[in-house]
C-alpha positions as CSV (number, residue, x, y, z in Angstrom):
1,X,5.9,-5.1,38.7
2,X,5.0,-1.9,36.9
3,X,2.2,-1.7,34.3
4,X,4.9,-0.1,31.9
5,X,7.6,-2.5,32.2
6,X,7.8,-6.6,31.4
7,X,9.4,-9.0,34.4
8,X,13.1,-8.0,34.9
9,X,12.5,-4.2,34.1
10,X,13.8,-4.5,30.3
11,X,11.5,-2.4,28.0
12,X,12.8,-4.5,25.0
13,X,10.9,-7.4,26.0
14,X,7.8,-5.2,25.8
15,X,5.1,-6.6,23.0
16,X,4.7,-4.2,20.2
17,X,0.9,-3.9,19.0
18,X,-0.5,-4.3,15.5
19,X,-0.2,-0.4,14.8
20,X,3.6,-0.1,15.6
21,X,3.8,-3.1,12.9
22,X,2.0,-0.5,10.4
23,X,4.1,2.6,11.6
24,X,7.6,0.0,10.9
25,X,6.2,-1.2,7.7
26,X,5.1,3.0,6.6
27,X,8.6,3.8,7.2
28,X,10.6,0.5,5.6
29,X,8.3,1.5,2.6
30,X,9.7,5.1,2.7
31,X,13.0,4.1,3.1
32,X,12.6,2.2,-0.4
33,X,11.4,5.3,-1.9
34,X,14.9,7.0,-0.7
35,X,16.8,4.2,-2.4
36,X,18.4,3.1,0.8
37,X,16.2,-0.6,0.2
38,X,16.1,-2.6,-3.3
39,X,12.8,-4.3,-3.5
40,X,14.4,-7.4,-2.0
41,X,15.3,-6.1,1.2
42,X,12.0,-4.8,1.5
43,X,10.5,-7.8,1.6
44,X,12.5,-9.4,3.3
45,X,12.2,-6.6,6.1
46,X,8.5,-6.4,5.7
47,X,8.4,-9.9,6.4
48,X,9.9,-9.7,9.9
49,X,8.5,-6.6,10.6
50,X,4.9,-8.4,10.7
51,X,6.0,-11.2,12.4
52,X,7.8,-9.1,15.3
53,X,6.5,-10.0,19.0
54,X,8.7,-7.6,20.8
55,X,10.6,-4.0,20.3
56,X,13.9,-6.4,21.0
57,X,12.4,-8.0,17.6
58,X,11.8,-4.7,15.2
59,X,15.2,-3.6,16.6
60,X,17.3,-5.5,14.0
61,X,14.8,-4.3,11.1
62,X,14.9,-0.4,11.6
63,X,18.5,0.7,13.5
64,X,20.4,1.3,10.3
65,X,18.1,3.3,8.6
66,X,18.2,7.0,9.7
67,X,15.2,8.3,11.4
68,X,15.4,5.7,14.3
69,X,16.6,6.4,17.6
70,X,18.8,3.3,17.8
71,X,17.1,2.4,21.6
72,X,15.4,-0.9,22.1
73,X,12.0,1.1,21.9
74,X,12.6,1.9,18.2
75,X,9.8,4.4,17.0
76,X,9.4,5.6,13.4
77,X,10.0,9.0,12.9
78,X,7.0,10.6,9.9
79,X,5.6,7.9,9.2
80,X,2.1,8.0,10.9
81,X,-0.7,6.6,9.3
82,X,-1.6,9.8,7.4
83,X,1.2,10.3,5.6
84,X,0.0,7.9,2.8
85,X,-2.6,9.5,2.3
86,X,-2.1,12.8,2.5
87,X,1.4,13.2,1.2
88,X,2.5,14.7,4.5
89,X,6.1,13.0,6.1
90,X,7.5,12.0,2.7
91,X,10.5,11.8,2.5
92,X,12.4,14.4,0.7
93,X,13.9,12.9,-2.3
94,X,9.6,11.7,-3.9
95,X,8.4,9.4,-5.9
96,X,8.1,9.6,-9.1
97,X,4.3,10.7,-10.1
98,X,2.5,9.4,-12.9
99,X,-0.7,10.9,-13.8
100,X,-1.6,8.5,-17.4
101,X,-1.2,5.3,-17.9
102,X,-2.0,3.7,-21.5
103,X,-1.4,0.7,-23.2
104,X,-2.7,0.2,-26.7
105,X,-1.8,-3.4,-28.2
106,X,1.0,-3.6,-25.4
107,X,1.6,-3.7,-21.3
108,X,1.8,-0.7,-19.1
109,X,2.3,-1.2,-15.1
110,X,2.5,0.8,-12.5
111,X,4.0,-1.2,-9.2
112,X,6.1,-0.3,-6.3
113,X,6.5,2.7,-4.8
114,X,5.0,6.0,-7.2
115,X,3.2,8.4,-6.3
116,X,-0.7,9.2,-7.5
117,X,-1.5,12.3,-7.7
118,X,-5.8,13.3,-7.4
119,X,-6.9,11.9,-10.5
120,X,-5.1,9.5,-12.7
121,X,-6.0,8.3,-16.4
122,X,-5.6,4.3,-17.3
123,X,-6.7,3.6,-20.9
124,X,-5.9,0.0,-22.4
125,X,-6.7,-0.8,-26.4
126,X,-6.3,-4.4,-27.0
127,X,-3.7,-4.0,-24.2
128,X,-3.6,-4.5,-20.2
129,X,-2.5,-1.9,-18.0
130,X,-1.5,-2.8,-14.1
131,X,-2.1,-0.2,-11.1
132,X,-0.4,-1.3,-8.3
133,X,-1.8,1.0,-5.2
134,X,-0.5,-0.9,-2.5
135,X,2.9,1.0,-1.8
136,X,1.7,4.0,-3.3
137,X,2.0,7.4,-2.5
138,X,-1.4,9.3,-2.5
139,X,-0.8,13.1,-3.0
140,X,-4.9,13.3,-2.0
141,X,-7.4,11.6,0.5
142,X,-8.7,11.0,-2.1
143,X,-7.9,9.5,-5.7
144,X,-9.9,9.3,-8.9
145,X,-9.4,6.7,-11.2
146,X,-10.8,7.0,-14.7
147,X,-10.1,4.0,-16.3
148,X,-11.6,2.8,-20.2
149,X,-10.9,-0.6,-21.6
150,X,-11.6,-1.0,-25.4
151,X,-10.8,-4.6,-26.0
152,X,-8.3,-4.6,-23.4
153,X,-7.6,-4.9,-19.4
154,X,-7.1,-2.5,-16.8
155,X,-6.4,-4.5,-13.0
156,X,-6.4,-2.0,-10.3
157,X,-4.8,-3.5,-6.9
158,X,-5.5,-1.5,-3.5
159,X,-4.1,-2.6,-0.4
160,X,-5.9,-3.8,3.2
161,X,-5.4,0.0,4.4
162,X,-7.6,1.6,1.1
163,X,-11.0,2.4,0.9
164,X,-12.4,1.3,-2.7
165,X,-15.3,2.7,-4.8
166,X,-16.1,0.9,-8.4
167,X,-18.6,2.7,-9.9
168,X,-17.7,2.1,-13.7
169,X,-19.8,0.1,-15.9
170,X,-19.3,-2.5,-19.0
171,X,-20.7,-2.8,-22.2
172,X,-19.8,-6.3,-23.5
173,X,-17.3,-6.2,-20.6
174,X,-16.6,-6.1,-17.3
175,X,-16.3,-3.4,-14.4
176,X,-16.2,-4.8,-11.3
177,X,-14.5,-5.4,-7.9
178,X,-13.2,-8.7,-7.9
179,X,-13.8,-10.6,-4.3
180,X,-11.1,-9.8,-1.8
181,X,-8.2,-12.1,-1.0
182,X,-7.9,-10.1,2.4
183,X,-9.8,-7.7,4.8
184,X,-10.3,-4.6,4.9
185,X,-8.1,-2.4,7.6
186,X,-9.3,1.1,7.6
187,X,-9.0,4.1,9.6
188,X,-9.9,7.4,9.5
189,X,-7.0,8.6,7.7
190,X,-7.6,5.6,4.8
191,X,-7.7,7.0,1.5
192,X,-10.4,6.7,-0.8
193,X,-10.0,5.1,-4.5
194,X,-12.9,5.8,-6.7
195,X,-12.1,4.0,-10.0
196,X,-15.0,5.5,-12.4
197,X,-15.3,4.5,-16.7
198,X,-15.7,2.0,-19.3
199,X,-15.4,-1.3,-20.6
200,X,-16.2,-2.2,-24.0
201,X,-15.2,-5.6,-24.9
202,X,-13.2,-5.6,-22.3
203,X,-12.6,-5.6,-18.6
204,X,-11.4,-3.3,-15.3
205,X,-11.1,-5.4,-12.1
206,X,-10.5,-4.0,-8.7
207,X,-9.0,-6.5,-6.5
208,X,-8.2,-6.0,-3.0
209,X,-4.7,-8.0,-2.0
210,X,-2.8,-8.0,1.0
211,X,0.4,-5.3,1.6
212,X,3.8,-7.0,0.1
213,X,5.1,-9.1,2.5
214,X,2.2,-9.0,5.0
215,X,1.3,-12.2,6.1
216,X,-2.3,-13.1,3.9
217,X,-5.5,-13.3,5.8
218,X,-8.0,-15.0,3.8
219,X,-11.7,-13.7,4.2
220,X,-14.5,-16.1,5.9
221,X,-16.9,-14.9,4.3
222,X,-18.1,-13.2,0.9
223,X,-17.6,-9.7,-0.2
């Protein structure tokens, strides 16, 4: 029996590994961005994507979205690793970019797919404003976060994929990173999210949560 083909000589059969799972979920997520998945469907896909054993298994989940080659050894076109971070294979109709975020005595929150440009400004006065990075586009390895709460609360979600870096502080607040509710899973083409400011009488929490409709891993130990 070859090395490159299961028992019978069907390539279907095949097991897919843990980074195809990413590459599939990368490109379901751009697909959403296009308009071709509502938020349901993406879940729902996301959710079968991660609990695929074989390419015979993904096949259903990717062959009617374009960019697949319909074959039983279904392969993502643009949607390596890299491209969320560095903006490179998006797809051509973008998300929408937000640069500000504030909320002053109300909500402001910024989930699903957007995309975050190098720096991006969160303020929250006796409000709460919600960043969402975990289907986010990142126009930069890197991102800058400058968030101040003034009796208010700023939560900033990353994903398993995203390197984090709180270096805020609080004045009769809080500015920390919140203990994760799964592990870290970085590369070398991670991006970086350094979420800098203030909290005065208030709070910014980074908390790390698993990808949307990723199976949770809980963490064994502490931070």
């Amino acid at each position: 029996m070859s090395l490159d083909q299961p028992a019978g000589g069907d390539p279907g059969k095949l097991r897919i590994s843990d980074a195809e799972r990413h590459r599939a979920a990368d490109f379901l997520r751009d697909a959403a961005a296009e308009g071709r998945l509502d938020v349901d469907e993406l879940d729902e896909r996301l959710e079968a994507t991660y609990a695929a054993k074989t390419y015979d298994d993904l096949l259903p989940v990717l062959v009617d979205l374009p960019g697949t080659d319909g074959s039983p050894l279904v392969r993502p076109r643009g949607a390596e690793p890299a491209s969320r971070a560095t903006g490179a294979g998006s797809p051509s109709v973008p998300a929408t970019r937000h640069d500000l975020s504030v909320a002053v005595m109300s909500g402001q929150d910024r989930r699903g797919v957007w995309e975050v440009g190098p720096g991006h400004q969160a303020v929250a006065v006796m409000g709460g404003v919600t960043l969402d990075l975990r289907r986010a586009r990142f126009a930069s390895a890197e991102v800058v976060i400058t968030a101040v709460a003034l009796m208010g609360g700023i939560d900033v979600v990353v994903g398993a994929g995203q390197r984090v870096s709180v270096e805020g502080f609080g004045l009769m607040g809080g500015f920390d990173e919140a203990r994760p509710q799964v592990d870290a899973d970085l590369g070398p083409d991670s991006p970086l999210v350094r979420v800098r400011g203030v909290a005065i009488m208030g709070g910014v929490t980074v908390t790390r949560k698993a990808d949307p409709g990723t199976p949770r891993r809980l963490r064994r130990g502490g931070h």
